[in-house]
N, C-alpha and C positions, 0 to 999 in steps of 0.2 A: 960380536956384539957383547957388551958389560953385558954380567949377570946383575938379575935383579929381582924385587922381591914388592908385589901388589899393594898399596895400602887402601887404594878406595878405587871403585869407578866411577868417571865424570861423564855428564852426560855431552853428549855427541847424537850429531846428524848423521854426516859421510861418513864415520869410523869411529873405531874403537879408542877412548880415549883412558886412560890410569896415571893417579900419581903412584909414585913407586918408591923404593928406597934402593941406591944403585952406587956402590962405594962409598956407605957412610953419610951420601947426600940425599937429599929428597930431588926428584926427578918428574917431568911427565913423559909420558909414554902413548905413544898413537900407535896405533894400527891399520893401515890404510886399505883398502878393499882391493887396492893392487903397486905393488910395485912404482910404476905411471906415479901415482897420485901420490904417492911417498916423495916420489923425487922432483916431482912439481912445485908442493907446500916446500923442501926441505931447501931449494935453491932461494926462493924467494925471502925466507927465514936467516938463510945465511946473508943475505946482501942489507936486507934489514937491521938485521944483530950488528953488522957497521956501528950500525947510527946511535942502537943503547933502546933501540924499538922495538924490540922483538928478542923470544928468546934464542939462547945460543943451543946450535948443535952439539949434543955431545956423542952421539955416537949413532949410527945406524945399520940396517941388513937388509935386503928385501924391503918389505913393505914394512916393516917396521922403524920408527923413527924415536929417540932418545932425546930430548928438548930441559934444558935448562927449565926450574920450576919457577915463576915469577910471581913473587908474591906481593899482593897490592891491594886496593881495593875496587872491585868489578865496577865498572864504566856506566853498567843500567842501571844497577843499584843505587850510585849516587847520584844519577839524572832523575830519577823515580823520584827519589829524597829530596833534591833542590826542588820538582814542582810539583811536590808536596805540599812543603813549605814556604810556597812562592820565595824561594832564594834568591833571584835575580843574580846577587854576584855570583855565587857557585856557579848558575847556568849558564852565566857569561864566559866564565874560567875553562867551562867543562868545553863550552864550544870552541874557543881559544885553541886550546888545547887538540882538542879532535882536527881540529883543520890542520895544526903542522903536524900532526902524525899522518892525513890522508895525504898532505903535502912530499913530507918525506919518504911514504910508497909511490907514489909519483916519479919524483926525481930520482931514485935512485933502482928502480923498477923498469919505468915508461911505463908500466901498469897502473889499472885501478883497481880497487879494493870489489869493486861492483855491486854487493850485497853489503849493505853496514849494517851490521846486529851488533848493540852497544854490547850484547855478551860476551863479544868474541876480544873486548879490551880491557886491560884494568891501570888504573891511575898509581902510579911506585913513582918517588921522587917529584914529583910536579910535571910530569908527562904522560904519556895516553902511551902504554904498550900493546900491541896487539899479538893476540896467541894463537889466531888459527888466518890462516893465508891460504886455505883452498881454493877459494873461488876468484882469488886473483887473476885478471884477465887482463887484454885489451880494452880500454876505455879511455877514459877523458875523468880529470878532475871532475867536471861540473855535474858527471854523471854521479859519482859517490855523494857531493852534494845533496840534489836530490833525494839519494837513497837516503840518506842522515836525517833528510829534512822529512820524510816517511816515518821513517820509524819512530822520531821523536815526536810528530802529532798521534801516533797510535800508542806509543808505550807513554807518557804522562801520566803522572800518577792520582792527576785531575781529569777537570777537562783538556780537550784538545788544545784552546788558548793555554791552557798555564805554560805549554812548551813557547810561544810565541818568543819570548828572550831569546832565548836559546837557538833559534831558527833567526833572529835578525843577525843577532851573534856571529852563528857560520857564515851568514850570507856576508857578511861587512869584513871577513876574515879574506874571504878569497874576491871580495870587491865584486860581488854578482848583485844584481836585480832580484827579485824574485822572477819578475817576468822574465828572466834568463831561465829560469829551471821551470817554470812551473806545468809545463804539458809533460816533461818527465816524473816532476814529482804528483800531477795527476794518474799517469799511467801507475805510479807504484802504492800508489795509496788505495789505489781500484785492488790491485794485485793482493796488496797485504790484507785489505779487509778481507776479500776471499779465501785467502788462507788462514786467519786468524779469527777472521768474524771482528766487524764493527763493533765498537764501545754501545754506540747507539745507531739509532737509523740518521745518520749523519751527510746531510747534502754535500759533498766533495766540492761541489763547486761553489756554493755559498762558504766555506772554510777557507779556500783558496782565495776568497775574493777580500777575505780578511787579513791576509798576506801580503797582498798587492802592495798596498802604498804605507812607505815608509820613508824615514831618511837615513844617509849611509854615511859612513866613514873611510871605511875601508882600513883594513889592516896587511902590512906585510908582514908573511908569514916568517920570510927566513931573518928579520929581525929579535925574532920570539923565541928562535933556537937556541 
């Protein structure tokens, strides 16, 4: 394993996370809770790094993992800020965007992302990279959908409508309904508010019913690439 030398810690759920400085280069640094989970994140990171979506492996040991540092600007941050400032194009671009990168863990995985926390990507070059790939599993595109379309009516930096762009956005990218996801993205919206606590005391089912009906376009993704 390169030696290397701490410059900060990042915060982290499942593991220890550090950017570092490691041959002159700035580097991040994970620390995984076991071996298993090092080499889990580190296969799917390598298949990813293909594509320019993920960082590259630089070096690993055990449960420790050495990860190219991507630097960009974080994913929530500018979703926050577009429906802030009711953006419309940004939240357009930002959806755009996130769908061929859940796209391209798709195809090149057969996995889904399963849990979207917009923290876990940052926008470098006109594309969505993604930095942590632990929770990659077994699923279905339509399920990471949903999850997207969760989190972006909880994290808005308004009300729950200001995300509404943004959520027709994804939905017209990978050519879904609403009514295709929406008993998943009620079950996640139940979930998140439990974990998080609701904005307000917010009827889930009168929000989703302001979802429902809209008109679509649909976009293919692997033309966008």
């Amino acid at each position: 394993m390169r030696s290397y030398e701490i410059i900060s810690i990042l915060p982290s759920k499942r593991k220890k996370v550090y950017k570092v400085e490691s041959q002159g280069e700035v580097c991040i640094l994970k620390e995984y809770e076991s071996a298993e989970d090092a080499e889990k994140e580190m296969q799917i990171a390598n298949k990813v790094a293909l594509t320019g979506y993920a960082p590259k492996v630089i070096d690993h040991q055990d449960n420790l993992v050495l990860y190219e540092h991507i630097e960009g600007e974080n994913f929530c941050e500018a979703f926050r800020f577009a429906t802030m400032t009711d953006d419309v194009e940004s939240m357009e671009l930002l959806a755009t965007r996130l769908s061929i990168f859940l796209q391209i863990i798709y195809s090149f995985t057969e996995k889904a992302v399963r849990e979207v926390d917009f923290n876990n990507y940052v926008v470098k070059d006109g594309r969505v990279v993604g930095v942590d790939f632990l929770k990659v599993d077994e699923g279905m595109p339509y399920e990471d959908v949903a999850s997207a379309i969760a989190f972006a009516l909880m994290n808005s930096a308004g009300q729950y409508y200001d995300s509404y762009h943004f959520v027709y956005k994804l939905l017209d990218c990978f050519k879904l309904d609403m009514v295709d996801v929406i008993n998943e993205v009620k079950a996640r919206l139940k979930r998140r508010a439990s974990q998080v606590g609701a904005k307000d005391d917010i009827d889930i089912d009168m929000l989703l019913e302001g979802l429902v009906n809209f008109d679509k376009k649909g976009v293919d993704w692997r033309k966008l690439v």
